[in-house]
C-alpha positions in Angstrom: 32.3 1.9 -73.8 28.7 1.4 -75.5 28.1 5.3 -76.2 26.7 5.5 -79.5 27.7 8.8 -81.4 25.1 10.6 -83.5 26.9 13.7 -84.7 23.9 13.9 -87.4 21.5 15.1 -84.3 23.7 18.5 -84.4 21.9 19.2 -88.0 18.2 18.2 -87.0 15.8 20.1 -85.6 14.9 21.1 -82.8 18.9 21.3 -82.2 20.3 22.9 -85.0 17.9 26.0 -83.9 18.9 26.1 -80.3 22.7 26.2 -81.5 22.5 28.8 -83.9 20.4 31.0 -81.3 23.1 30.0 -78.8 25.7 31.0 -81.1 24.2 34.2 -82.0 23.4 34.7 -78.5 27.0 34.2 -77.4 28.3 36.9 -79.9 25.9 39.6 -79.3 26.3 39.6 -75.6 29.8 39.3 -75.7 29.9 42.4 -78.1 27.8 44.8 -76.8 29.6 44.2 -73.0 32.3 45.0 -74.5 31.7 47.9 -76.3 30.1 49.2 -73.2 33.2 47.9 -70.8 35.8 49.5 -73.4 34.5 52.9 -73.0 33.4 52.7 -69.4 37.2 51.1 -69.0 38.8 54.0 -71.3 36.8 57.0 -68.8 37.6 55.1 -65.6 41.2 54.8 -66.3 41.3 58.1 -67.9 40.3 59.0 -64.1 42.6 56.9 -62.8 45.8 59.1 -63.8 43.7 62.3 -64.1 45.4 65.5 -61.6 42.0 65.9 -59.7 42.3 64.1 -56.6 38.5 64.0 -56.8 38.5 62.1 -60.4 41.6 59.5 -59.5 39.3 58.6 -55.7 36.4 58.1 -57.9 38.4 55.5 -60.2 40.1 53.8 -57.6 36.8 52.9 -55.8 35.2 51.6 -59.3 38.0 49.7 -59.5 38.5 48.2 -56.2 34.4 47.1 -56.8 33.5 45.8 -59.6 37.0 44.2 -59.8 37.5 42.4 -56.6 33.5 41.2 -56.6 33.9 37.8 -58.5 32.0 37.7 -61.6 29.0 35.2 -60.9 28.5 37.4 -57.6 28.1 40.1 -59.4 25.1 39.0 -61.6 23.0 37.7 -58.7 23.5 41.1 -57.2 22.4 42.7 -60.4 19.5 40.1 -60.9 18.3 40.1 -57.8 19.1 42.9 -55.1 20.0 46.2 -57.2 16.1 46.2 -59.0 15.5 46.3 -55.2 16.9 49.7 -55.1 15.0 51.1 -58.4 11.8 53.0 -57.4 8.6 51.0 -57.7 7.6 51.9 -61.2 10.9 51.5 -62.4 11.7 48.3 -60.7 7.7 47.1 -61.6 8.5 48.2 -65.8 11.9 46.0 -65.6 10.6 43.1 -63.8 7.6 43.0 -66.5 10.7 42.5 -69.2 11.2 39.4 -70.6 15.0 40.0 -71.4 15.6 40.9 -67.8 18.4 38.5 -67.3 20.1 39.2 -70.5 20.9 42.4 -69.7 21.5 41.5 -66.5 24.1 39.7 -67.7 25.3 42.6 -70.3 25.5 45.0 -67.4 27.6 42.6 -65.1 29.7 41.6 -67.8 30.4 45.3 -68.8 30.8 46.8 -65.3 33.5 43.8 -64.2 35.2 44.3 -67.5 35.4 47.8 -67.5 37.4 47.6 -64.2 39.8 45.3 -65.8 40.5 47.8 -68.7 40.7 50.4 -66.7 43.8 49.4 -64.8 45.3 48.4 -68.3 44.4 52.1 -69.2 46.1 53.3 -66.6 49.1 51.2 -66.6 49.5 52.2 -70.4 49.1 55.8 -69.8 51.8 55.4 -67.3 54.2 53.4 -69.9 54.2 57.1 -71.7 56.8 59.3 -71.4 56.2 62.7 -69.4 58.0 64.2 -72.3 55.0 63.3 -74.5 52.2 64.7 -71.9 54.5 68.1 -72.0 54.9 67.9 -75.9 50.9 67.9 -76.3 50.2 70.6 -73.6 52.9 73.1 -75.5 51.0 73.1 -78.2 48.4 74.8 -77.1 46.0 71.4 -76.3 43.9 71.5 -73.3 43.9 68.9 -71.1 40.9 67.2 -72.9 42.5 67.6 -75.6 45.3 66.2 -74.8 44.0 62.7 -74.0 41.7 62.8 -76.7 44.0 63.1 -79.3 47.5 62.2 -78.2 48.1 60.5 -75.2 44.8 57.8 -75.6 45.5 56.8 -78.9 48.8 56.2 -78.4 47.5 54.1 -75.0 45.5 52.2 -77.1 48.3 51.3 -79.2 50.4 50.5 -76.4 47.6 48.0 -74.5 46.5 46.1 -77.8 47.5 42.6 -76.6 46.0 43.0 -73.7 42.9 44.4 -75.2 43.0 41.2 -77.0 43.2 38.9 -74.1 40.3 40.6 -72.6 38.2 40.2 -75.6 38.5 36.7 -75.5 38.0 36.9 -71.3 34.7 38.8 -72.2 33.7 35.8 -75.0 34.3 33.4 -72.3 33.1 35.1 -69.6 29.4 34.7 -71.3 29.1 31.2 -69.9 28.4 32.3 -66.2 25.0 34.0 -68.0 23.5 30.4 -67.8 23.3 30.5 -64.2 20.7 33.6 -64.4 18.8 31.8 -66.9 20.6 33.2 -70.4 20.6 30.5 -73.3 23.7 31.6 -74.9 25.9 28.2 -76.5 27.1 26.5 -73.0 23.5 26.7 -71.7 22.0 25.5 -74.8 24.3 22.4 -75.1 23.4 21.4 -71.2 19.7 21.5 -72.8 20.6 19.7 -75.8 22.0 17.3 -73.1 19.0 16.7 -71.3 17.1 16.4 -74.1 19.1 13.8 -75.8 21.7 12.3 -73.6 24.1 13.1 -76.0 26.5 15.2 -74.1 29.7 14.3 -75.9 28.2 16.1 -79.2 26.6 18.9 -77.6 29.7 20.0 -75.5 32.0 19.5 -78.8 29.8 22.0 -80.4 30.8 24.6 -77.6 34.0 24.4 -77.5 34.5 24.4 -81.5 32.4 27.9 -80.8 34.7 29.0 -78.1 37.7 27.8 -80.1 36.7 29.1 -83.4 36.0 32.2 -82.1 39.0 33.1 -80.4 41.0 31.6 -83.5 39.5 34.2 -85.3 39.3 37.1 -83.1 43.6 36.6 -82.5 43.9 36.3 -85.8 42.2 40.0 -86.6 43.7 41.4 -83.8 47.4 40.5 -84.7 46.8 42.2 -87.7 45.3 45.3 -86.2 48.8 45.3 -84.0 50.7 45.2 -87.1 49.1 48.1 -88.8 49.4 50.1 -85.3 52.8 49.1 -84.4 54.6 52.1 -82.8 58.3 51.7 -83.6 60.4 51.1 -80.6 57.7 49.5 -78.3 57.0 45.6 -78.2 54.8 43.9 -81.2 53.8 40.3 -81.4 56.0 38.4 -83.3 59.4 40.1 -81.7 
């Protein structure tokens, strides 16, 4: 093998730059999808085991969507056919952005999520007792109420490691942005690649970012499980 390694490029400019705007790319799209896919996921599966027949139709048909539509399919149709279906000023102002296809990617990421949390919603709202859902209502909570202050928070509690998981699915998930033109870390390293021919260093970067950052984000979160552990229901750890 006559590949010559020159980690000390990673530290030079122009490349230095492009990673730390890759890296900083990477985490801001990853956290505002899915701070948008959290609470689009919470209402949809809110909806999902709601009594009107109306509301529970409405969530099984986001679901079945944006959930069944693979991801990278999803942002072409977001890129490229639903600006089609924006009225001409509209569609004229958003095509005149020059962020378009990061929040392209933002809005596919979120919507695809948000399907996926949703079904964990509604498989943790069904983990609760009845007994609980009676409990609230006899105290003279509304419905609304009800979910807002009882039977969601305890939910929550309830779906933590898989919120976790998701998060990371999200973090990952960023990677497909490339293909509509997004320089977050993975599309910045093929560039690096081109640039340099040094493809061994510019991958390792990525996946010590993808690595590093789902150390750290399991880390928080098994501490946020043990501050919120419900006696009686499974923790990590036993």
């Amino acid at each position: 093998m006559n590949y010559q390694f020159n980690w000390a490029m990673l530290i030079t400019e122009p490349y230095f730059g492009w990673i730390a705007d890759g890296v900083l790319t990477t985490l801001h799209l990853a956290l505002i999808a899915w701070c948008i896919a959290f609470v689009l996921g919470v209402a949809v599966g809110s909806c999902r085991v709601s009594g009107s027949a109306v509301l529970r139709l409405f969530g099984g048909a986001y679901v079945e969507l944006f959930r069944n539509i693979p991801l990278l399919v999803q942002l072409f149709l977001w890129l490229y056919v639903a600006p089609q279906l924006l009225p001409a000023d509209t569609r004229l102002w958003w095509n005149r952005l020059d962020s378009v296809p990061y929040w392209t990617a933002v809005i596919g990421i979120s919507f695809y999520t948000s399907s996926r949390i949703a079904e964990q919603i509604r498989a943790a709202m069904n983990a609760i007792p009845q007994g609980q859902f009676r409990a609230a209502l006899s105290t003279g909570l509304t419905p609304v109420q009800m979910y807002r202050h009882v039977i969601l928070p305890y939910a929550i509690r309830i779906m933590l490691p898989a919120i976790t998981s998701e998060f990371l699915t999200v973090f990952k998930n960023t990677a497909l942005a490339l293909t509509i033109g997004v320089l977050e870390i993975t599309a910045t390293t093929r560039k690096i690649e081109a640039w340099s021919f040094k493809g061994i260093e510019a991958y390792t970067v990525a996946s010590l970012t993808y690595l590093a950052t789902t150390v750290a984000v399991i880390g928080v979160m098994t501490w946020l499980e043990r501050r919120l552990y419900i006696p009686g229901l499974i923790r990590r750890g036993g």
